[in-house]
C-alpha positions in Angstrom: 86.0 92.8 -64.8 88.0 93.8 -61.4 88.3 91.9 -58.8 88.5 93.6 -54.4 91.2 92.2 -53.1 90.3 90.2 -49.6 92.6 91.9 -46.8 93.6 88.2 -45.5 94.8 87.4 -49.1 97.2 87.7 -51.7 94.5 88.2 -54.6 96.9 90.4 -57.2 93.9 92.5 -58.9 92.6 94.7 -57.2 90.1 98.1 -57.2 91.1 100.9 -55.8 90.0 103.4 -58.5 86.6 103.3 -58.8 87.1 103.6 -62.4 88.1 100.3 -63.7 92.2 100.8 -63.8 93.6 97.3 -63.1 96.0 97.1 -60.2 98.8 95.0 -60.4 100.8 93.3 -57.9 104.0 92.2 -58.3 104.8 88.2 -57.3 106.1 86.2 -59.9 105.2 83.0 -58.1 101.8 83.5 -58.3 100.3 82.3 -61.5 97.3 84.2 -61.3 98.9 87.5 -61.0 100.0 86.4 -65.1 96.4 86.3 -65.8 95.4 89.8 -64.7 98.1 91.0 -66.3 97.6 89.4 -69.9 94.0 90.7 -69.6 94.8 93.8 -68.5 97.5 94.4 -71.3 94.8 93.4 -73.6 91.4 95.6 -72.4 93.7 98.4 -71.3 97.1 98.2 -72.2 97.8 100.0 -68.7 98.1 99.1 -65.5 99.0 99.8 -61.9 101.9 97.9 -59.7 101.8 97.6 -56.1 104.5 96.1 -54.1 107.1 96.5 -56.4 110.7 96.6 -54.6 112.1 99.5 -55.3 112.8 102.0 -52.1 111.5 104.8 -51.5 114.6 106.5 -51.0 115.4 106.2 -54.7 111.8 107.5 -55.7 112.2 110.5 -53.0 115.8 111.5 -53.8 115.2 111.6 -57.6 112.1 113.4 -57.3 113.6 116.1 -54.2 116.7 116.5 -57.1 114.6 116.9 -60.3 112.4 119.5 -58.3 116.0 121.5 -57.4 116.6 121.5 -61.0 113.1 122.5 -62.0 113.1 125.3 -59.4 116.4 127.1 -60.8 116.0 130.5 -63.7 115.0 129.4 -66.8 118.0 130.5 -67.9 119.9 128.3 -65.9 118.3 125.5 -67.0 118.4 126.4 -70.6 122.5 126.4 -69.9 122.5 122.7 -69.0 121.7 121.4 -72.4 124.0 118.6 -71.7 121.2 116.9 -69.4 118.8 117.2 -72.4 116.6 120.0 -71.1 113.7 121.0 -73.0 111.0 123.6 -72.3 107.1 124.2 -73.9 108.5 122.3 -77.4 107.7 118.4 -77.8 109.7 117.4 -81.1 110.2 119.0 -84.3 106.9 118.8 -85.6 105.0 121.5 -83.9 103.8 119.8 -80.9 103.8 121.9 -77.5 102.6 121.4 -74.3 103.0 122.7 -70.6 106.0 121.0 -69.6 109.6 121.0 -69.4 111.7 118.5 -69.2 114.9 116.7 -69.0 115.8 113.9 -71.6 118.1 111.2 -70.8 119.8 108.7 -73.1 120.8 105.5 -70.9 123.3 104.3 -72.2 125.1 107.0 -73.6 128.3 107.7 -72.0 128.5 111.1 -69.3 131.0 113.2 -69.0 131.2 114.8 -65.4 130.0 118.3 -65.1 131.6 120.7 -62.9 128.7 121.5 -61.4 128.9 119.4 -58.4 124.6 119.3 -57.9 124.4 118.5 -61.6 126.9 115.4 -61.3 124.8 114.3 -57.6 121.6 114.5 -59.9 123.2 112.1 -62.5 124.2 109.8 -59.7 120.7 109.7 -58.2 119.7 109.0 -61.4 121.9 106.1 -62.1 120.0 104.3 -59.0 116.5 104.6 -59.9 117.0 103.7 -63.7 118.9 100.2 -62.8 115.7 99.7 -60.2 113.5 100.7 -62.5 114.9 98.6 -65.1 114.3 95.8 -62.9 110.9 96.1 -62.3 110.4 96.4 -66.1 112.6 92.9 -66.8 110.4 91.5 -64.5 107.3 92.4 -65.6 108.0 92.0 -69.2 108.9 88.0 -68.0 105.8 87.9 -66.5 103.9 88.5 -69.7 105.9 86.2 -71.8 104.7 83.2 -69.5 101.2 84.6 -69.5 101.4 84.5 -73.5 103.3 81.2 -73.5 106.2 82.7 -75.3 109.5 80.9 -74.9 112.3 81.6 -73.6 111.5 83.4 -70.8 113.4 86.2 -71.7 112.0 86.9 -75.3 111.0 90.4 -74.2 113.0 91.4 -71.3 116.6 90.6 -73.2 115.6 93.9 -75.3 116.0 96.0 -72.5 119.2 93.7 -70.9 121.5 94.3 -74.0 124.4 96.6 -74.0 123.1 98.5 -77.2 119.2 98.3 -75.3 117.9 102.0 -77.0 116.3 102.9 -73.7 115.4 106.4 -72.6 114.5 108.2 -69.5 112.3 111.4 -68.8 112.0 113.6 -66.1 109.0 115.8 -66.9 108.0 119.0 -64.6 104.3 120.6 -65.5 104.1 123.9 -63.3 100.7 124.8 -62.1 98.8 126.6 -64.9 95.9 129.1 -63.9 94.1 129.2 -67.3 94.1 125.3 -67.2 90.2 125.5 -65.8 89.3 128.5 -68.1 90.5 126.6 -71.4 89.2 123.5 -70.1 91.9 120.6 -70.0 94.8 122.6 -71.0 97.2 120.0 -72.1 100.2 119.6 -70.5 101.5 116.5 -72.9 99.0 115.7 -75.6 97.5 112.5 -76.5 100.4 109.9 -78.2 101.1 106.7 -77.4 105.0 105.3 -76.6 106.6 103.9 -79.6 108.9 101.6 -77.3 108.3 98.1 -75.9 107.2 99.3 -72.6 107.0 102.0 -70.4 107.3 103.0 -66.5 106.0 105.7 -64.8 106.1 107.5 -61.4 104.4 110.7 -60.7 103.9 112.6 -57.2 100.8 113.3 -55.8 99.5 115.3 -58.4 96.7 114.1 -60.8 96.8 114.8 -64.7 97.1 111.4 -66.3 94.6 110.3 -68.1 94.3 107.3 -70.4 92.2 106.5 -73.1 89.6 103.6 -73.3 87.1 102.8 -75.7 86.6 105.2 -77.9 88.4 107.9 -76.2 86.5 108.1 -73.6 89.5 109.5 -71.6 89.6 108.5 -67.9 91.7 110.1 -65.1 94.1 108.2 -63.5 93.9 108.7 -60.1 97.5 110.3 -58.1 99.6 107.6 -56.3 103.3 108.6 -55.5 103.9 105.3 -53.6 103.3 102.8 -57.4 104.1 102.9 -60.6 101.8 102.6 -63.9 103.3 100.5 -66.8 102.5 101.4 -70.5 102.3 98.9 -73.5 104.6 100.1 -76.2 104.0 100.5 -80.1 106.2 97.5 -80.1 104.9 95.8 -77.6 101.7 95.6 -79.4 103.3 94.6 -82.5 105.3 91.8 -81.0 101.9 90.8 -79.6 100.7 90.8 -83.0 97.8 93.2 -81.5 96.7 91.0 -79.1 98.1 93.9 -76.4 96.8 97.3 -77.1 99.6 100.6 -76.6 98.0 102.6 -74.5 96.8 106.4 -76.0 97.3 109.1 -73.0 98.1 112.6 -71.9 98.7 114.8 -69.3 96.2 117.7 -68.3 97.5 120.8 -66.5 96.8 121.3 -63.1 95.8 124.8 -62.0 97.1 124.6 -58.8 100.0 122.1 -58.0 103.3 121.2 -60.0 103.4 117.5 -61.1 106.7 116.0 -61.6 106.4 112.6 -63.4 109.6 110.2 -64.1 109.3 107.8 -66.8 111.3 105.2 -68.2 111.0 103.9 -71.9 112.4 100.3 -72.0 113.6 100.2 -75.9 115.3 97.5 -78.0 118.7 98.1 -79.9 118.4 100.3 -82.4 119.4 97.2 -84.8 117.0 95.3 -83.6 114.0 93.6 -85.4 110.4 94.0 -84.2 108.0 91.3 -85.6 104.8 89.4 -84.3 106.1 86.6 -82.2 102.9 84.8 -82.6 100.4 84.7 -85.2 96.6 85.8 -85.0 93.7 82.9 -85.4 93.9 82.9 -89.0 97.4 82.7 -88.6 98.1 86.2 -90.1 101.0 88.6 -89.1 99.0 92.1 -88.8 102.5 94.0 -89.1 105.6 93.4 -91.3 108.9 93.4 -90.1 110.7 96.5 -89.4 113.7 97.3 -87.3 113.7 99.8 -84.1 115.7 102.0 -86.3 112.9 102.4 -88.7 110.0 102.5 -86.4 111.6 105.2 -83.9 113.1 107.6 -87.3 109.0 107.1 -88.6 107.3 108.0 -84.5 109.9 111.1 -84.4 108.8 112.4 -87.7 105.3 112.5 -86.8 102.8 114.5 -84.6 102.2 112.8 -81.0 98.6 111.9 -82.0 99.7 110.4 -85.3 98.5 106.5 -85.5 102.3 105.5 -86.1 101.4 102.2 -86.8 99.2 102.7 -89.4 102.1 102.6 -91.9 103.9 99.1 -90.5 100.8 97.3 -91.0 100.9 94.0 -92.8 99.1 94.8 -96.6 98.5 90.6 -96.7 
């Protein structure tokens, strides 16, 4: 199912986890690389890029700033509510986890702060989430040649529009010392992203773990250097199913902080999510709905609620 790479070649699917996790790298003029991806989206709905562009001096600057933040008194923190901070509590429906985190609307408009290292943080910010952004563009091109889907920019236009409903979270999980006597204390329970896509960067701290099969969860092994891409809720219904959103959590580590930066590539809130293709019986497995709807039903819910479930075609 996962193919070495050959040093002296540019084979895009590689096996460096020992546990089946498809790596992905990016370079769209290689028309394989569409081919591990589309497969990957569909066995996994997950994956790992390599070679992606994006300096390390934007990953390292974001992540020596969010760790700055994280470090100050809780009560400090708690102060800056303008920068969405959040602590323990994941939504309104009773979820919790050990994390905190800052919650960022992108497009929202930001007034400047007097604190200077709170404004320098927002700049940082600004870089990585137009790199970031990118990458996702990119890849979400990619898959819309694998599937055959025209034009080109079917998927990625979502995330290009002025009104694009995209998010971006910095989450900080502090070591925890019962994690090994409770056994996989959660740091983020099991859910999967109700957006079109998703991109994540951690630092070298393990913790995620994704779930394949039938949830058989597998840890996905630390890389600080590459980011792992999510298939969204929507994602899998524009697919009409044929791309699975991925189910996945964070466990707490008992010794080391993890500090994990995620971007949620989301559509307008306007915005109309349908199959763009039909199944082999040439069935649409989920009715219309618009991002509106979809994101008002995922924030009512628990995390491991399968949101879906109710925008499923009754035909």
């Amino acid at each position: 199912m996962v193919v070495l790479s050959k040093p002296e070649t540019e084979h895009l699917f590689l096996s460096g986890t020992g546990n089946g996790i498809p790596i992905i790298e990016i370079d769209l003029s290689n028309p394989e690389s569409k081919e591990h991806l589309i497969k990957a989206c569909e066995e996994f709905g997950f994956f790992k890029v390599i070679n992606h562009g994006i300096p390390m001096d934007f990953i390292s600057q974001l992540e020596s700033e969010a760790l700055k933040f994280f470090s100050l008194p809780l009560s400090e923190k708690q102060e800056a509510t303008f920068l969405g901070y959040g602590n323990k509590r994941i939504g309104d429906n009773g979820d919790v986890g050990w994390v905190e985190y800052l919650l960022f609307t992108i497009n929202q408009q930001h007034s400047n702060s007097h604190n200077h290292n709170y404004n320098y943080l927002r700049g940082v910010l600004d870089a990585y989430i137009s790199a970031v952004q990118n990458l996702a563009c990119q890849i979400l091109e990619m898959m819309a040649e694998g599937l055959r889907i025209q034009p080109r920019n079917v998927l990625s236009k979502f995330l290009k529009d002025e009104e694009s409903d995209s998010v971006f979270r910095l989450n900080h999980y502090p070591p925890c010392a019962e994690a090994e006597e409770v056994n996989n204390r959660i740091g983020f329970g099991e859910h999967t992203d109700p957006q079109i896509i998703s991109v994540l960067r951690s630092n070298n701290t393990t913790g995620l773990e994704i779930s394949v099969g039938n949830k058989n969860w597998v840890p996905v092994p630390a890389d600080h250097k590459s980011f792992f891409i999510n298939v969204g809720d929507s994602l899998q219904v524009m697919t009409n199913g044929r791309f699975k959103s991925v189910r996945h959590r964070v466990v707490a580590n008992s010794v080391k902080s993890r500090v994990s930066m995620i971007y949620f590539g989301g559509p307008p809130l306007s915005e109309k999510i349908a199959p763009l293709m039909k199944g082999e019986q040439g069935e649409s497995l989920y009715r219309e709905f618009t991002w509106f709807e979809y994101k008002k039903s995922a924030f009512n819910s628990r995390l491991a609620d399968n949101r879906l479930r109710l925008f499923q075609s009754t035909l």
